[in-house]
KOLKOLNU-57421 format. One record per residue: x, y, z of N, C-alpha, C in turn; residue number from 1; chain. Coordinates in nm, 4 decimals, always signed. Example, Ala and Ser with C-alpha at 12.3 -4.5 7.8 and 13.67 -1.06 7.14 Angstrom:
<fitis>
FITI     n.xx     n.yy     n.zz    ca.xx    ca.yy    ca.zz     c.xx     c.yy     c.zz fise vexpa
FITI  +1.3190  -0.5690  +0.7800  +1.2300  -0.4500  +0.7800  +1.3200  -0.3300  +0.7800    1     A
FITI  +1.2850  -0.2250  +0.7080  +1.3670  -0.1060  +0.7140  +1.2900  +0.0030  +0.7870    2     A
</fitis>
This chain:
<fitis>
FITI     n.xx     n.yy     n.zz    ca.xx    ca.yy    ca.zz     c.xx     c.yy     c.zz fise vexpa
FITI  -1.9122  +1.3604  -1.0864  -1.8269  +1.2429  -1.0798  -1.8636  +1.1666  -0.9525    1     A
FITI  -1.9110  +1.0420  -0.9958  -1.9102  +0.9312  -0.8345  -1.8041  +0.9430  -0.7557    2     A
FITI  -1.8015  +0.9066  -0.6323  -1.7350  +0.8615  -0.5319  -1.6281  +0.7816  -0.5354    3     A
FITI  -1.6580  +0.6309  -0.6220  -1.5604  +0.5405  -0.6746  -1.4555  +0.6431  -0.7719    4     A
FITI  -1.5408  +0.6911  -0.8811  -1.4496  +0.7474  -0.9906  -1.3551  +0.8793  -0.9487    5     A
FITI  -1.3933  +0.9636  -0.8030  -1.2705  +1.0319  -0.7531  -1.1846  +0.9458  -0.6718    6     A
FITI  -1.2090  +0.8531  -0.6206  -1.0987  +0.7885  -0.5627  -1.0402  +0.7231  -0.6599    7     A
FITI  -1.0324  +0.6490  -0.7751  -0.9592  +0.6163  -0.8698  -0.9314  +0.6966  -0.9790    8     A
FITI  -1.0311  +0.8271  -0.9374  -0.8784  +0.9235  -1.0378  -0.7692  +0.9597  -0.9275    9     A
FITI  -0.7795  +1.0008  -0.8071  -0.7115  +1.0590  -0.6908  -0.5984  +0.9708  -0.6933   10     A
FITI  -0.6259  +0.7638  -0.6791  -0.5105  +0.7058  -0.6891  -0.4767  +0.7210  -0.8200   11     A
FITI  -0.5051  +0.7020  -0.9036  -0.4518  +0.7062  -1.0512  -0.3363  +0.8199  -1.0933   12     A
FITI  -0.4213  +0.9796  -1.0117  -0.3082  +1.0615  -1.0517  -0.2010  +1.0852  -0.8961   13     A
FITI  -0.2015  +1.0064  -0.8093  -0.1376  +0.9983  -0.6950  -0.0071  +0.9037  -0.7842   14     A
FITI  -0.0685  +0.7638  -0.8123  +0.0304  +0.6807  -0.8931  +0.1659  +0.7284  -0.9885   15     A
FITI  +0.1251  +0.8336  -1.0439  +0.1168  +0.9079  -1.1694  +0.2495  +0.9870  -1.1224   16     A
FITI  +0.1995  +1.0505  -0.9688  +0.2927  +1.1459  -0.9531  +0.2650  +1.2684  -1.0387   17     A
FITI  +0.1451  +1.2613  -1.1050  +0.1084  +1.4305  -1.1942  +0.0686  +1.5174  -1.0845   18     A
FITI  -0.0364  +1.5020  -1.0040  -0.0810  +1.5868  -0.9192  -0.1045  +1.7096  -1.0056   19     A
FITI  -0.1280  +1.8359  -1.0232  -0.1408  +1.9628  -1.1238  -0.0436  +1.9681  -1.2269   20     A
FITI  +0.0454  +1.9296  -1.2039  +0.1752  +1.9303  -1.3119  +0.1526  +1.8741  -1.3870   21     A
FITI  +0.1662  +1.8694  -1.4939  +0.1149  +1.8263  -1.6453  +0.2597  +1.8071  -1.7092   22     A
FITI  +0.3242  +1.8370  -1.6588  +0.4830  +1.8535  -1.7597  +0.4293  +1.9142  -1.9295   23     A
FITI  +0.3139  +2.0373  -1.9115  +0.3381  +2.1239  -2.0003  +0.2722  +2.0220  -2.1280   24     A
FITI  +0.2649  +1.9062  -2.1121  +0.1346  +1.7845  -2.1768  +0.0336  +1.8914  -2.2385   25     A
FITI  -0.0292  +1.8541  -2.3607  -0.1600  +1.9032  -2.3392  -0.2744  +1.7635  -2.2974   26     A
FITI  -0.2568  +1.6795  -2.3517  -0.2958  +1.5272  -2.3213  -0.2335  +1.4109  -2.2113   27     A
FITI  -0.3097  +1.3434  -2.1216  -0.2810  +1.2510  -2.0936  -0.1800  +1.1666  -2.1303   28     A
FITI  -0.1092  +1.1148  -2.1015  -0.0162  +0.9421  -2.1727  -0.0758  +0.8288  -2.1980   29     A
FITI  -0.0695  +0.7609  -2.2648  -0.1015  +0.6153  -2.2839  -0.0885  +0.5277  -2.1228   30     A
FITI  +0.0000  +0.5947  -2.0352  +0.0167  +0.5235  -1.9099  -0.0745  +0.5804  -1.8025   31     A
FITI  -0.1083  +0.6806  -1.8345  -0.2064  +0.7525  -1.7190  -0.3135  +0.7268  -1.7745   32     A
FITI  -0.3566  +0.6964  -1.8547  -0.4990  +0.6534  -1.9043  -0.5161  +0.5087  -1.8725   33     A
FITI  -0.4291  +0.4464  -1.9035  -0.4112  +0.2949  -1.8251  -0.4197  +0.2721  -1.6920   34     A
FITI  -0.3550  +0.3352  -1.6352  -0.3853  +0.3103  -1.4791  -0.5197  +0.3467  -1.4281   35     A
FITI  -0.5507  +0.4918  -1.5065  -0.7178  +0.5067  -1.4122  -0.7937  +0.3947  -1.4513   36     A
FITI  -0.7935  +0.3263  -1.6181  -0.8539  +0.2813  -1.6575  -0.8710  +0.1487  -1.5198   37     A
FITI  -0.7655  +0.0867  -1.4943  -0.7135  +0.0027  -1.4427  -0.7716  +0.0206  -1.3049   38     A
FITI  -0.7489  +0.1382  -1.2116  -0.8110  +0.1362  -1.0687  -1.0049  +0.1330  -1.1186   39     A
FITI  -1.0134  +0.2014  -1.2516  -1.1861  +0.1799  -1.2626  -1.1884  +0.0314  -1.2366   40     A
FITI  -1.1515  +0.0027  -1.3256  -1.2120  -0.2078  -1.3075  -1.2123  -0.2310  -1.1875   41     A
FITI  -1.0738  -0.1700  -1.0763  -1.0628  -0.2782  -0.9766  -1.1696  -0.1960  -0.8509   42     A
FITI  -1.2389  -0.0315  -0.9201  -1.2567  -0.0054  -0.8157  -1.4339  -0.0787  -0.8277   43     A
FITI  -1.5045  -0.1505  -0.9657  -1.5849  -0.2138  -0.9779  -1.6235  -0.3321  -0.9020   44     A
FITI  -1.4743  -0.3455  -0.8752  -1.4873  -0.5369  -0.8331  -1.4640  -0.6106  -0.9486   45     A
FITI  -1.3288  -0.5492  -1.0537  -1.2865  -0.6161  -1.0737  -1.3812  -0.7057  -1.2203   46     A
FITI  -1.4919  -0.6322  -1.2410  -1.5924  -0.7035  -1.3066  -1.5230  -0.7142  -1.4873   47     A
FITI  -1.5621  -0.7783  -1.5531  -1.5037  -0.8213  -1.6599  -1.6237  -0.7822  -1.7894   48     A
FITI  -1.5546  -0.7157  -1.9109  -1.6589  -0.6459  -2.0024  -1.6871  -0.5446  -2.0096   49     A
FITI  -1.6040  -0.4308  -1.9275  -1.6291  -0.3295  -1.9282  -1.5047  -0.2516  -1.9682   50     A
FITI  -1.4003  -0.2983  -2.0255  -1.2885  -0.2254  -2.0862  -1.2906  -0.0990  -2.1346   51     A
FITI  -1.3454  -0.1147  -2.2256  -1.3581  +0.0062  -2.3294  -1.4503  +0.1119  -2.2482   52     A
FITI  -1.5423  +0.0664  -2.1620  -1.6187  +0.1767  -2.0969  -1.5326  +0.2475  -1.9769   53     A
FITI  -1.4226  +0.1261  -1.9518  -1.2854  +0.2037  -1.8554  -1.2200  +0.3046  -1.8625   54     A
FITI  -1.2063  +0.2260  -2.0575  -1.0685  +0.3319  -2.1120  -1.1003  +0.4808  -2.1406   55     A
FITI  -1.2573  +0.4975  -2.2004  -1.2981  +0.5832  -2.2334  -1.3664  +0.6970  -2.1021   56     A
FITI  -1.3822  +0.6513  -2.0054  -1.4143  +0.7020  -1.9315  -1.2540  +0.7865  -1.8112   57     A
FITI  -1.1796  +0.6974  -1.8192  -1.0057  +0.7525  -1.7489  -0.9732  +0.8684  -1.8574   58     A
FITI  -0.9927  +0.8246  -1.9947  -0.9392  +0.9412  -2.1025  -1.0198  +1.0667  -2.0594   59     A
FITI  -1.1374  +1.0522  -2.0669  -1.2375  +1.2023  -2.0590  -1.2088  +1.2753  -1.8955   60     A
FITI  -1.1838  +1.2425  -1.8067  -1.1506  +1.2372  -1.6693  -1.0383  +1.3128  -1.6483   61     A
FITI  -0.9212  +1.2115  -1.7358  -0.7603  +1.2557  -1.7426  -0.7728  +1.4369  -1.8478   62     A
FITI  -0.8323  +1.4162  -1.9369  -0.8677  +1.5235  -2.0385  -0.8851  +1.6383  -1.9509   63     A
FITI  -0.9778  +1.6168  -1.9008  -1.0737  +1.7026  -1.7961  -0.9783  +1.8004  -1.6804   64     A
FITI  -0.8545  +1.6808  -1.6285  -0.7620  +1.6923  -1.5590  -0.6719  +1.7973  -1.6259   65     A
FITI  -0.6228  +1.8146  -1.7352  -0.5226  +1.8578  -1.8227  -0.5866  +1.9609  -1.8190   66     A
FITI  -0.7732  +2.0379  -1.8516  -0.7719  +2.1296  -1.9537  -0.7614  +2.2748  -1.8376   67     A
</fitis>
């Protein structure tokens, strides 16, 4: 994992308030996948066109986080 992509999972699950706790989840939320997705873009600069390579990349991350 890059440099950028631990600091915007770190804020993402700082945001989150998950930290190890999962609340027993086996999956991510629709809101924690949003936000990493969300610090990815901004930790890009914000660049535009890369959505789906956001979303999919916070899901596998967040996944990763859970297992």
């Amino acid at each position: 994992m890059s440099q950028e992509s631990e600091i915007a999972t770190e804020h993402a699950i700082a945001l989150s308030d998950m930290g190890k706790n999962t609340g027993r989840r086996l999956y991510p939320t629709h809101d924690e996948i949003a936000q990493l997705a969300f610090s990815l873009y901004v930790s890009r600069g914000r660049q535009e066109g890369h959505q789906m390579e956001d979303w999919l990349r916070a899901e596998q991350e967040l996944v990763r986080h859970y297992a």
